[in-house]
Structures are given as structure tokens and as C-alpha cells.
C-alpha positions in Angstrom: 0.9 42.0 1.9 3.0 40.8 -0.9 3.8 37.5 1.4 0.3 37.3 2.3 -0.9 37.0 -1.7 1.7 34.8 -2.5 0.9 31.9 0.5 -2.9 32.3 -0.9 -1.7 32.0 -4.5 0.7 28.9 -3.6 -2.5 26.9 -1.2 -4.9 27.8 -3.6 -2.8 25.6 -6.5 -2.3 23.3 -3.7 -3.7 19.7 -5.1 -5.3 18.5 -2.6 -4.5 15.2 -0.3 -6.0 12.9 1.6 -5.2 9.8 4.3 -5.0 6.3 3.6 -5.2 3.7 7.0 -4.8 0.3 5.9 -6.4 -2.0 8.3 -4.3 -5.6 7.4 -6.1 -8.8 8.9 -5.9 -12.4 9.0 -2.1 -12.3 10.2 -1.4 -15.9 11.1 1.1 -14.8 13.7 3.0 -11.9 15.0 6.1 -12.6 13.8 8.0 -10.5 11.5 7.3 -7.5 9.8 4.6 -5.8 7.8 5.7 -4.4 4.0 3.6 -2.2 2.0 4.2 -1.1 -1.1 1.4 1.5 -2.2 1.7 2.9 -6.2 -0.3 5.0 -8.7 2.1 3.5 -11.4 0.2 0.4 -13.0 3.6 -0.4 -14.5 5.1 -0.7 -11.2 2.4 -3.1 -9.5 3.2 -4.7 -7.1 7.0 -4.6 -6.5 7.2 -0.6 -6.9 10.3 -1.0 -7.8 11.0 1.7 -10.4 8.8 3.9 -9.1 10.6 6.8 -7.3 6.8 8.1 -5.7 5.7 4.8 -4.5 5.1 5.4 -0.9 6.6 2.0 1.4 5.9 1.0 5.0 7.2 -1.4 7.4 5.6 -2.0 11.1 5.9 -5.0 13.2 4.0 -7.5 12.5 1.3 -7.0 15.4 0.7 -3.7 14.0 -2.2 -3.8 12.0 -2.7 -0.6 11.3 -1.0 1.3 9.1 -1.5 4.9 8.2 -0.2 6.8 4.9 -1.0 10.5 5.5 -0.2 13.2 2.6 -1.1 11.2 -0.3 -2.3 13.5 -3.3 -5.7 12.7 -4.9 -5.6 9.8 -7.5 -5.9 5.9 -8.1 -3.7 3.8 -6.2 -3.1 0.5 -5.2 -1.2 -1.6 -3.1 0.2 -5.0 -1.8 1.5 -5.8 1.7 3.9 -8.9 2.3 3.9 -10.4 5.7 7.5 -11.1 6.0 7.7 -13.7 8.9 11.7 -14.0 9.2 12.1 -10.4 8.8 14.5 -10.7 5.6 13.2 -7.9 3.3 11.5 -10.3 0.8 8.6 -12.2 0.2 10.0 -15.9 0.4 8.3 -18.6 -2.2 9.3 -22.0 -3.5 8.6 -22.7 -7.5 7.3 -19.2 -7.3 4.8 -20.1 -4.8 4.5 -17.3 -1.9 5.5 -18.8 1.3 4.6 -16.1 3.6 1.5 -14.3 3.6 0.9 -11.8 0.9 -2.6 -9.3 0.0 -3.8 -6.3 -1.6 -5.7 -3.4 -1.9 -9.4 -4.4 -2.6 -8.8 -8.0 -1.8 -8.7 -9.2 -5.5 -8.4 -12.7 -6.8 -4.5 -14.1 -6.8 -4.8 -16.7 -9.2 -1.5 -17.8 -10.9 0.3 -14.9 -9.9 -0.6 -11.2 -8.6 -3.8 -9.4 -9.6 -3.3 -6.8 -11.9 -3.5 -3.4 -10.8 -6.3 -2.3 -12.4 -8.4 -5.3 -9.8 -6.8 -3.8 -7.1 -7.3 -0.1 -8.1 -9.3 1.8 -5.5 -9.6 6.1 -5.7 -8.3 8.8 -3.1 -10.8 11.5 -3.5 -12.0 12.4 0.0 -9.8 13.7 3.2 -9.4 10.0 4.2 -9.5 6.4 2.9 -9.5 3.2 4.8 -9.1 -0.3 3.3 -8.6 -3.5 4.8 -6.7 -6.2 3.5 -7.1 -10.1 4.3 -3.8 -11.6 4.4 -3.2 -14.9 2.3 -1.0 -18.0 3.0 -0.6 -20.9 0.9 1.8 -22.5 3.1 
């Protein structure tokens, strides 16, 4: 019995989580790899790079869906890199993007990326889909 109230006690504190599927379109080819970097940090948006709980992913590039499950119940946003060569980094020239590059809520990428607070979007159901239109320059 004891093990029985302790399980209820422990899902009961349970914070609850939900699924995210990011649907990614407007790939210009299948080349490469897909990277997504998905944070509640605002600090570490859109690199993630500091933050030890950002969640990553990386599928082949004719993968277009990706799904996050486990997520806990919060704000988040994220940007996804389409990484043509397949060499872990988005490449630019001048600081211009050379491969594709989008994020959560589609924002506006004017001089740089959006801020995080554009491309903000809330977990607060079981699942979460958002789709992201992919952006090339070159």
C-alpha cells in the first residue's frame, strides 16, 4: 500500500507534458540534414547554445516531420537550419545565411534572427503542431 501512495503522490506532482510535431516546408531540395534547436530560454535564442534543456534534432533532409515528445508545459521557440552539405553549421557569407534557415511561428528575419519573444508559441495541451516555411536567400 505504502508503494501504491507514493506512485500517486509522485504522478500527482507530475507537471504535465505535451508533444510538439514540427511540420518544416518549403525545403528547396533533399539534400542534407534538418537541425532544430527548440528553447524556453529567451537568452539562448536561437543557437541554444548555453542552454543544457534545449531539446535538438537532426533528420534527413526529406524528413519533414519532426516530432518532440515529452516536452513539459511552457513557452518555447525554435529555429531549424537546413544544412545542405551536412557540416553541422548554418553556412553564410558577410553574415548572410547561405542555406535555408526558419522558425517557430514563421516571424519576420529582417537584419538578423527574430527575437524570441516573435517566435514564442505556448505548450499547454497534450500536443502542438507548427509548421515552419523554410527561407533561402541564396
Amino acid at each position: 500500500m505504502a508503494a501504491i501512495a507514493l506512485l500517486a503522490t509522485t504522478l500527482i506532482g507530475a507537471a504535465p507534458v505535451g508533444r510538439l510535431d514540427i511540420v518544416v516546408g518549403n525545403l528547396r531540395s533533399a539534400k542534407g540534414l534538418v537541425r532544430i534547436c527548440l528553447t524556453a530560454d529567451p537568452d539562448n535564442f536561437p543557437a541554444c547554445v548555453d542552454d543544457a534543456r534545449a531539446v535538438t534534432r537532426t533528420v534527413p533532409a526529406k524528413e519533414t516531420m519532426i516530432d518532440v515528445a515529452g516536452l513539459p508545459h511552457g513557452q518555447y521557440a525554435f529555429a531549424v537550419i537546413h544544412d545542405e552539405n551536412s557540416n553541422a553549421k548554418l553556412d553564410t557569407f558577410a553574415g548572410i545565411p547561405r542555406e535555408g534557415f526558419g522558425f517557430s511561428r514563421n516571424p519576420a528575419a529582417t537584419f538578423g534572427p527574430p527575437r524570441f519573444a516573435a517566435a514564442r508559441f505556448t505548450l499547454d495541451s497534450d500536443a502542438e503542431k507548427q509548421q515552419v516555411r523554410m527561407r533561402y536567400i541564396f
